[in-house]
Structures are given as structure tokens and as C-alpha cells.
Backbone as JSON, one array per atom type, in Angstrom:
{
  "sequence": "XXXXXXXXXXXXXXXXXXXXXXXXXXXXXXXXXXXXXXXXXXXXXXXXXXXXXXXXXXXXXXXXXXXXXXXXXXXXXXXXXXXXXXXXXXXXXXXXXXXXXXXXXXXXXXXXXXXXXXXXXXXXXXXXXXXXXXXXXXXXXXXXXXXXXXXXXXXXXXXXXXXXXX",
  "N": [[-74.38, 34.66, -44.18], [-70.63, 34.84, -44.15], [-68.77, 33.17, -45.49], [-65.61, 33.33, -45.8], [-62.98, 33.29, -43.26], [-62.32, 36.71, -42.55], [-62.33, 39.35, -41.74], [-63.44, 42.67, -42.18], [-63.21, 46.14, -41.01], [-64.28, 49.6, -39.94], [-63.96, 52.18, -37.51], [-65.31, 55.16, -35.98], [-63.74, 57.58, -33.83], [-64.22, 60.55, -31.75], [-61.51, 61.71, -30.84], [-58.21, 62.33, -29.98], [-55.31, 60.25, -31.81], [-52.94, 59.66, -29.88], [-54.84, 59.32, -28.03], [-56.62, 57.12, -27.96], [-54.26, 55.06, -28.49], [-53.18, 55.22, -26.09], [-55.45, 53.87, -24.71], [-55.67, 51.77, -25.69], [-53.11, 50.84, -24.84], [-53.19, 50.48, -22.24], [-54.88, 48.15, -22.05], [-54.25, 46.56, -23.09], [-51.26, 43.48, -22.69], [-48.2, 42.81, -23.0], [-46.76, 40.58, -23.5], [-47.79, 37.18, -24.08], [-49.42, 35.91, -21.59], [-49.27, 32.62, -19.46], [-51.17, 31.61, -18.03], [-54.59, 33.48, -17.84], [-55.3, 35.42, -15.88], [-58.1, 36.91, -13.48], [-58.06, 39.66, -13.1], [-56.65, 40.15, -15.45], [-55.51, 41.74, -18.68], [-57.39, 42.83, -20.87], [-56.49, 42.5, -23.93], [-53.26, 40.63, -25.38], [-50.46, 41.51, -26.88], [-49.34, 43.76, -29.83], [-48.97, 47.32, -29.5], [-48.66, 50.48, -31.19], [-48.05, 53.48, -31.98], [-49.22, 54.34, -34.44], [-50.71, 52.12, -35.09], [-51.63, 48.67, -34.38], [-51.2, 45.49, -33.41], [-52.99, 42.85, -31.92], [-54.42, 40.24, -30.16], [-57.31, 38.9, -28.19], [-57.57, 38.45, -25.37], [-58.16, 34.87, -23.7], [-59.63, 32.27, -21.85], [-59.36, 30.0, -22.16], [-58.82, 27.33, -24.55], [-58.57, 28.27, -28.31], [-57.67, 28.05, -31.25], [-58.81, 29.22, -33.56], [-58.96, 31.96, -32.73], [-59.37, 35.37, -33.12], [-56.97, 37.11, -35.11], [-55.98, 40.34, -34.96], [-56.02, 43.28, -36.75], [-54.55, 46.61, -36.56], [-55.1, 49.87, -37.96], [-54.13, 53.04, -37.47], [-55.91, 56.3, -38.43], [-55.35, 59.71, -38.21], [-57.4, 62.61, -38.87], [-58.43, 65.93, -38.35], [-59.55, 66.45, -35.48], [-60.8, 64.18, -34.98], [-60.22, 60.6, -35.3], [-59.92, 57.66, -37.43], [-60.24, 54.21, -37.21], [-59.29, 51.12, -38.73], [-59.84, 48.29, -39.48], [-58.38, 45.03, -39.38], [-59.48, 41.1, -39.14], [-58.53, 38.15, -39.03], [-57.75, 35.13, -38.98], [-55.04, 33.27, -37.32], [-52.12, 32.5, -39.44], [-50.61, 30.44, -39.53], [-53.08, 28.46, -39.13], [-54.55, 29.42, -40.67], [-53.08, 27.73, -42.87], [-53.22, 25.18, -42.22], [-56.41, 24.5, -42.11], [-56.29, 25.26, -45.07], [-55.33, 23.25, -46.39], [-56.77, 21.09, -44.98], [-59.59, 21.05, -46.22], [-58.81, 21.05, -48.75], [-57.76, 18.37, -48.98], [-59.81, 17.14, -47.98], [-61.74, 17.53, -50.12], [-60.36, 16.7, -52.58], [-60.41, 14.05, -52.37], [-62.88, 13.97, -51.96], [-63.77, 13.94, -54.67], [-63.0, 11.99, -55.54], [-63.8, 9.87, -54.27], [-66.54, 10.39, -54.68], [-66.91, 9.85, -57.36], [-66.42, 7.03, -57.41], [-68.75, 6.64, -55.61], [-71.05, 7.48, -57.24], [-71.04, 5.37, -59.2], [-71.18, 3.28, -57.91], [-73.92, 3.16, -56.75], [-75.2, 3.64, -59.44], [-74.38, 1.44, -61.03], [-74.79, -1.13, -59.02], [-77.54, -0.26, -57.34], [-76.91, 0.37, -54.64], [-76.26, 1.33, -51.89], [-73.24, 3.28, -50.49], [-72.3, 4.04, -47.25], [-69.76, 5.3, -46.88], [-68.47, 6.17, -48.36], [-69.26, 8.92, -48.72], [-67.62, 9.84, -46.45], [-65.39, 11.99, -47.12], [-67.04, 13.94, -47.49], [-68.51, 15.02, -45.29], [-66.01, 15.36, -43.95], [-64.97, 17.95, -44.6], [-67.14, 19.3, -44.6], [-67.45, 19.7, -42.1], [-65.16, 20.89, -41.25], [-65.25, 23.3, -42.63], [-67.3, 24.25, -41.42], [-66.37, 24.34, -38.54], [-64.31, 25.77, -38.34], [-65.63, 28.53, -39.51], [-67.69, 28.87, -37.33], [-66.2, 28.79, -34.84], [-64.63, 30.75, -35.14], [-66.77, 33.06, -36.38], [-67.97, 33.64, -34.11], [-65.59, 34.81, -32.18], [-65.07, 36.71, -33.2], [-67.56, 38.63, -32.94], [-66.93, 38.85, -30.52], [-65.02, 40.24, -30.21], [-65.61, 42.79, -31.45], [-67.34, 43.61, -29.47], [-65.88, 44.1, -27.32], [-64.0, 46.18, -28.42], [-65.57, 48.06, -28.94], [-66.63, 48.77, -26.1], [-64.71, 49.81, -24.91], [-64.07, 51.71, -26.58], [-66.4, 53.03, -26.5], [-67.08, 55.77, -25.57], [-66.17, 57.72, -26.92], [-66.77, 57.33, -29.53], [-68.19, 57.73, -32.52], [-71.48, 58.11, -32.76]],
  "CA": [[-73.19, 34.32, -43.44], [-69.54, 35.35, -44.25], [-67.86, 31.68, -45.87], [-64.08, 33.05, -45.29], [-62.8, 34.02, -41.79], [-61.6, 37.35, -42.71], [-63.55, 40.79, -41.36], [-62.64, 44.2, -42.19], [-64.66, 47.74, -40.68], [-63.71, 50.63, -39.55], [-65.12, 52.53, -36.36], [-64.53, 56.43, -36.04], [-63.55, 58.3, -32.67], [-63.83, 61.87, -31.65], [-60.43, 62.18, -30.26], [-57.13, 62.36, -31.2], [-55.16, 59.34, -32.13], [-52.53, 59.15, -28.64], [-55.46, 58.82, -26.87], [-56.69, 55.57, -28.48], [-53.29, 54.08, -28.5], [-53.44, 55.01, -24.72], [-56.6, 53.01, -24.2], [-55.05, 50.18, -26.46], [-51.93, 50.02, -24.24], [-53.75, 49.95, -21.1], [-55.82, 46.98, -22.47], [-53.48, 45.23, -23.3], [-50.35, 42.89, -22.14], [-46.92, 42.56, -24.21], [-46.67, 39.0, -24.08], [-48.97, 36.33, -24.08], [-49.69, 35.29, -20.26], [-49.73, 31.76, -19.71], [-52.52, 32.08, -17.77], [-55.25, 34.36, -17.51], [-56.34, 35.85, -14.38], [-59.13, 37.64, -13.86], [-57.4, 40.91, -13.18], [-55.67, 40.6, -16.48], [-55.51, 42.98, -19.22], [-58.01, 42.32, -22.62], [-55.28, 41.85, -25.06], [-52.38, 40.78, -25.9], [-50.25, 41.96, -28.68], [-48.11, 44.88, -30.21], [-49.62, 48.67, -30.13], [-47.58, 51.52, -31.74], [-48.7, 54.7, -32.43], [-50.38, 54.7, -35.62], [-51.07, 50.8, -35.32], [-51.32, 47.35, -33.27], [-51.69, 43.76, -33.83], [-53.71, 42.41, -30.98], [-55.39, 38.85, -29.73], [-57.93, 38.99, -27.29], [-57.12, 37.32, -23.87], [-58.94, 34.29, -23.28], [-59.05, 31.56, -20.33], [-60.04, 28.65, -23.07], [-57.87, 27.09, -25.91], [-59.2, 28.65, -29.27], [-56.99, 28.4, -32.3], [-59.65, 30.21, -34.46], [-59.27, 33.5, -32.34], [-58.81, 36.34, -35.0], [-55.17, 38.35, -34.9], [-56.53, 41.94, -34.7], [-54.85, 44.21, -37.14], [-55.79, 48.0, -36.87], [-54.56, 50.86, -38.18], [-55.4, 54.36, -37.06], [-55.6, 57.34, -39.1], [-55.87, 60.9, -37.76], [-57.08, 63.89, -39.52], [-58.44, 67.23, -37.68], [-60.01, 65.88, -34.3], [-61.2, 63.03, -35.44], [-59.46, 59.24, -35.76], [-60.56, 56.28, -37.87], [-59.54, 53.27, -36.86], [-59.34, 50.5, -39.52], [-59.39, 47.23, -37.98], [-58.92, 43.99, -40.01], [-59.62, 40.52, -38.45], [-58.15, 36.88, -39.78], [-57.18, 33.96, -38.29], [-53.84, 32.81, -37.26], [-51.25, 32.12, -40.62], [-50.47, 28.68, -39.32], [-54.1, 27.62, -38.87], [-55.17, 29.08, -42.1], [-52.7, 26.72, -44.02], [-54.05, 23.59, -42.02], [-56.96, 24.58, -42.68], [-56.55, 25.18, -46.65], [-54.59, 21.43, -46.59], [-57.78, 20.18, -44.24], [-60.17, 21.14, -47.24], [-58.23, 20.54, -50.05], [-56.96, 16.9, -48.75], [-61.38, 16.71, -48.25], [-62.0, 17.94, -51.7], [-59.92, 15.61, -54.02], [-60.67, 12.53, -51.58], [-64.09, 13.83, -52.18], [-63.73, 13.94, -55.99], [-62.53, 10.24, -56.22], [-65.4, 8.87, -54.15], [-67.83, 10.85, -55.78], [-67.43, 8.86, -58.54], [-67.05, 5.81, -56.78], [-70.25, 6.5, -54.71], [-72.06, 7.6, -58.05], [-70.73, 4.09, -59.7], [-71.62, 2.37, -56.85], [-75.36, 3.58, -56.59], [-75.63, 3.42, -60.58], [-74.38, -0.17, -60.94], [-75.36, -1.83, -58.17], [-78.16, 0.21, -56.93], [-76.61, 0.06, -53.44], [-75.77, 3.05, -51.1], [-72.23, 3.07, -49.36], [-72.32, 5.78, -47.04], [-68.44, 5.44, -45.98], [-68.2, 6.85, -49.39], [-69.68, 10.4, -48.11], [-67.0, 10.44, -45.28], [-64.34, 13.26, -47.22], [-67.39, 15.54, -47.79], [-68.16, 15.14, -44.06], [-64.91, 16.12, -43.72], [-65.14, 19.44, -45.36], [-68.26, 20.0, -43.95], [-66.9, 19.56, -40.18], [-64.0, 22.0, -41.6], [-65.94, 24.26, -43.02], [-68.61, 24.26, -40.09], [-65.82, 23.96, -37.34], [-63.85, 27.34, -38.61], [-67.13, 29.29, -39.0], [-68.5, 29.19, -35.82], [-65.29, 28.99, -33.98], [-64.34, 32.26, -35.87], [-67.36, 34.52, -35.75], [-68.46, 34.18, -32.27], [-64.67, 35.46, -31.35], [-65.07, 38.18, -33.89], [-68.22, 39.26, -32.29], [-66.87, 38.87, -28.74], [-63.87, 41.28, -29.68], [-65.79, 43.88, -31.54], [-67.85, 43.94, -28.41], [-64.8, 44.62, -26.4], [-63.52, 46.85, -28.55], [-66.94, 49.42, -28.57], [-66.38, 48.88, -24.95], [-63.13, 49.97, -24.57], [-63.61, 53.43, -27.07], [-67.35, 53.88, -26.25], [-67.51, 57.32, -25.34], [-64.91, 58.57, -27.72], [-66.95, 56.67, -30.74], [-69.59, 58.26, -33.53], [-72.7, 57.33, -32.38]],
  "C": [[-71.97, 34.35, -44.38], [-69.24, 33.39, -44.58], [-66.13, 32.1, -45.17], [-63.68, 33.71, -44.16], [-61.95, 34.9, -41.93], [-63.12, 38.66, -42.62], [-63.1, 41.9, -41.39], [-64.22, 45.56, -41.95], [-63.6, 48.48, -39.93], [-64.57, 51.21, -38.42], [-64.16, 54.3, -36.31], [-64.83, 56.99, -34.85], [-63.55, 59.98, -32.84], [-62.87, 62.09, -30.56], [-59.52, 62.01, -30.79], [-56.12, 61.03, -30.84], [-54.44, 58.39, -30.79], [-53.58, 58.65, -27.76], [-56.36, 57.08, -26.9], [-55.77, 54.68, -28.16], [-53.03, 53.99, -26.67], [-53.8, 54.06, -24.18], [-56.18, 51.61, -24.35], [-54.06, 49.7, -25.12], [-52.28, 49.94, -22.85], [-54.56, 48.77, -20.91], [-55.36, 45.93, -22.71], [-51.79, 44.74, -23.08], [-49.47, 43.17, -24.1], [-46.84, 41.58, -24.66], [-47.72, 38.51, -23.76], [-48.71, 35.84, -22.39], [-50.04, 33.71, -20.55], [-50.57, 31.27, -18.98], [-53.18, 33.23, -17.58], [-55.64, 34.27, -16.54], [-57.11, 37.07, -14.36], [-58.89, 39.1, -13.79], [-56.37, 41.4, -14.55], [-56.16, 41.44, -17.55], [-56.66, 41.96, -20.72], [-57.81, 41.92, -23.61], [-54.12, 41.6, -24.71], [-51.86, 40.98, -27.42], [-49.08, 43.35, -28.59], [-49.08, 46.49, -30.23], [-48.53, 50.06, -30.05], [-48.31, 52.59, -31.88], [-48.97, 54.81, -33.35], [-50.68, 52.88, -35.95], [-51.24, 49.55, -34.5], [-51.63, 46.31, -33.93], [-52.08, 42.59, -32.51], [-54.47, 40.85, -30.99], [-55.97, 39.22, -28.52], [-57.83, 37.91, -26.34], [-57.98, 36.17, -23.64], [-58.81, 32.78, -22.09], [-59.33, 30.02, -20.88], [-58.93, 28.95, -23.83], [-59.26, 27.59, -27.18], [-58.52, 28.94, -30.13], [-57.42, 28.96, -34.0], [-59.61, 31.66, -33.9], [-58.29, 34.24, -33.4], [-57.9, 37.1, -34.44], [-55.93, 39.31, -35.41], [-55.69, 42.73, -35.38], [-55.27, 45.54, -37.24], [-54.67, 48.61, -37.53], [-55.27, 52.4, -37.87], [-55.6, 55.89, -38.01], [-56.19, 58.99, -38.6], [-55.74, 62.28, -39.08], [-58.26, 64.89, -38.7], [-58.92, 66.52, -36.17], [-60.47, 64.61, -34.28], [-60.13, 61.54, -35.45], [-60.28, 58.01, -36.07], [-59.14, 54.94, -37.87], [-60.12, 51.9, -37.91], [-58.83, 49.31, -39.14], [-59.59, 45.91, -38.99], [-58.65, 42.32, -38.95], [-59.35, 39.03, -39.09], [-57.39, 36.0, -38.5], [-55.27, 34.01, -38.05], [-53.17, 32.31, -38.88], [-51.0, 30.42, -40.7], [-51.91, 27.93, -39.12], [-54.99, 28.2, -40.25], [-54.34, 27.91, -42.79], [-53.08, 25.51, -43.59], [-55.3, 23.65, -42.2], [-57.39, 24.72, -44.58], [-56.28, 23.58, -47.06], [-55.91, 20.48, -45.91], [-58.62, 20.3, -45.57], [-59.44, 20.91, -48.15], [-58.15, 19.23, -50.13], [-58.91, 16.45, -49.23], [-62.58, 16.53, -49.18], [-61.53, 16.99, -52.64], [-60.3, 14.29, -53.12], [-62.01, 12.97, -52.11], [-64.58, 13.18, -53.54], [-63.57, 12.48, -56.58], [-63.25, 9.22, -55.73], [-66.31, 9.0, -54.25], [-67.9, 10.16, -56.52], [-67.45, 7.41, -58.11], [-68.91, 5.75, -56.23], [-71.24, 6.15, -56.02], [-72.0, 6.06, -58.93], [-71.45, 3.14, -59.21], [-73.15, 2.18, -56.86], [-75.69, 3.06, -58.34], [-76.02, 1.6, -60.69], [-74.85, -1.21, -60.31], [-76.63, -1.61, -57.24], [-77.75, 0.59, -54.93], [-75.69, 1.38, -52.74], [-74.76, 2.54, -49.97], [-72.0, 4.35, -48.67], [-70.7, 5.82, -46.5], [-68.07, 5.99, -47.47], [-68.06, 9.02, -49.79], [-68.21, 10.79, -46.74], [-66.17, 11.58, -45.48], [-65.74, 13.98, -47.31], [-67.71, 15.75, -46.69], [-67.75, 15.93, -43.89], [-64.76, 17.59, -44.02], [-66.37, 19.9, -44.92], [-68.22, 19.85, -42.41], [-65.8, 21.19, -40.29], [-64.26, 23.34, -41.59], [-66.45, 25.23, -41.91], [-67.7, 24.83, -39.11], [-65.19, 25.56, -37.33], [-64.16, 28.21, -38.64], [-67.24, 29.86, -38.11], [-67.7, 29.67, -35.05], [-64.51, 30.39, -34.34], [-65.01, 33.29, -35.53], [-67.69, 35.12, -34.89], [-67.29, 34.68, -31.53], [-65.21, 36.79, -32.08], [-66.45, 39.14, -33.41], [-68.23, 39.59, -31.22], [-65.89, 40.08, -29.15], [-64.33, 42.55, -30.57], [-66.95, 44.51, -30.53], [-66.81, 44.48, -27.42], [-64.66, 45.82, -26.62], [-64.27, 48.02, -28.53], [-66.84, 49.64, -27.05], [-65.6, 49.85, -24.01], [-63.29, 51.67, -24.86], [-65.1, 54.36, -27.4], [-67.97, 55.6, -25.74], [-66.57, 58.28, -25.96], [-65.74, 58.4, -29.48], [-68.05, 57.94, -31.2], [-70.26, 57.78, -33.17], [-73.66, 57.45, -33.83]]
}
């Protein structure tokens, strides 16, 4: 298992590059809908002709869903599409501040705990609560990460399945 929520692959089409960005912009909305209905489009996001920056539509709150960055590159019939996958900017830095804050709190009742246990033989488990913490963090970002990133490179085979390298 992958520790940092960041996914990069490439997928290669036999067609030429408009027709991708086609598919893209039929797939997907301009702005963010503030609801989804079931007739709505797969993404939202930006798609340009040699690029997009996409989120996949969803009908749930999920501030782990991965910002979609591709890029496409055409050379003779062919187009590879280079697709990287990371979290939101604002929820990585609460996240780096959620672990970090969990880390030095950890560090200072580590030694308490280990003090504690030495000296007195006696186990405080409210001593364990920052590594918890970092292990909720950790855990919570994970999960809530890869299972989008597997839902939207399922989409996206979806989407350019009969154009793809098999």
C-alpha cells in the first residue's frame, strides 16, 4: 500500500488527441453543481486541448477526492494521456499540520509514557492518545483517498475504452 496520496500512470489511446478532449468535455461540467443529479455529467473541472484538471462528480461530501491532472500528448495516431492524481492543496496542509501537531505531542508523551511505565511500573493509556491521532490521520486519508482513485480510474477506462491499448 501507497503511504502518500499522490498517483501518477499513464494510459495510451489509438486516436487522435481532439477526440479525447471531446470525450473529456462531454463528461464533464464547468462548474461544480451544487447538487448532483443523476443525469449529470462525470466531472467537473477545466479541459483544454492538450490538458484538464478534473474532480469526479459525487452525491456525498469527500474532501479526500483526488484533483485529476492529465496531460495529453500526441504523436502519429496515437495519444498518451498522463494523468496525475493528489488531493486537494488545502486538505493536504491540514493534513501535514494534523500529523505534525500528532507527532511532536507524540514525542513529549513518549517520554512521559516511557517514564511513567519505567518508574512507576504503571500504564497510562491517555498517554497513547497523539499517536492515535496520527494513526486515525494516517488511516482516515488512505482509505478515503484510494477508493476515490480507484473509482475514477474506473471511470476513466470507461469513458476511453474502445479507443485504449488493450
Amino acid at each position: 500500500m501507497k503511504i502518500l496520496p499522490y498517483e501518477k500512470y499513464s494510459l495510451k489511446c489509438n486516436c487522435r488527441r481532439e477526440k479525447i478532449v471531446e470525450i473529456l468535455q462531454k463528461n464533464t461540467d464547468v462548474n461544480r453543481p451544487f447538487i448532483k443529479f443523476k443525469d449529470s455529467k462525470k466531472f467537473w473541472g477545466k479541459v483544454e486541448l492538450d490538458s484538464f484538471k478534473i474532480e469526479r462528480q459525487i452525491s456525498y461530501r469527500n474532501n479526500f477526492l483526488p484533483v485529476i491532472i492529465g496531460r495529453m500528448i500526441e504523436n502519429e495516431e496515437k495519444t498518451i494521456i498522463e494523468i496525475k492524481m493528489r488531493m486537494h492543496i488545502l486538505v493536504e496542509i491540514f493534513v501535514i499540520i494534523w500529523l505534525s501537531f500528532a507527532l511532536s505531542i507524540g514525542g513529549i508523551t513518549g517520554k512521559l509514557f516511557l517514564k511513567n511505565l519505567i518508574n512507576n511500573g504503571g500504564f497510562k493509556g491517555e498517554l497513547l492518545t497523539p499517536f492515535f491521532m496520527f494513526l486515525l490521520g494516517l488511516t482516515l486519508t488512505n482509505v478515503a483517498f484510494w477508493l476515490e482513485v480507484r473509482k475514477v480510474k474506473e471511470e476513466f477506462i470507461k469513458l476511453l475504452e474502445e479507443f485504449m491499448d488493450h
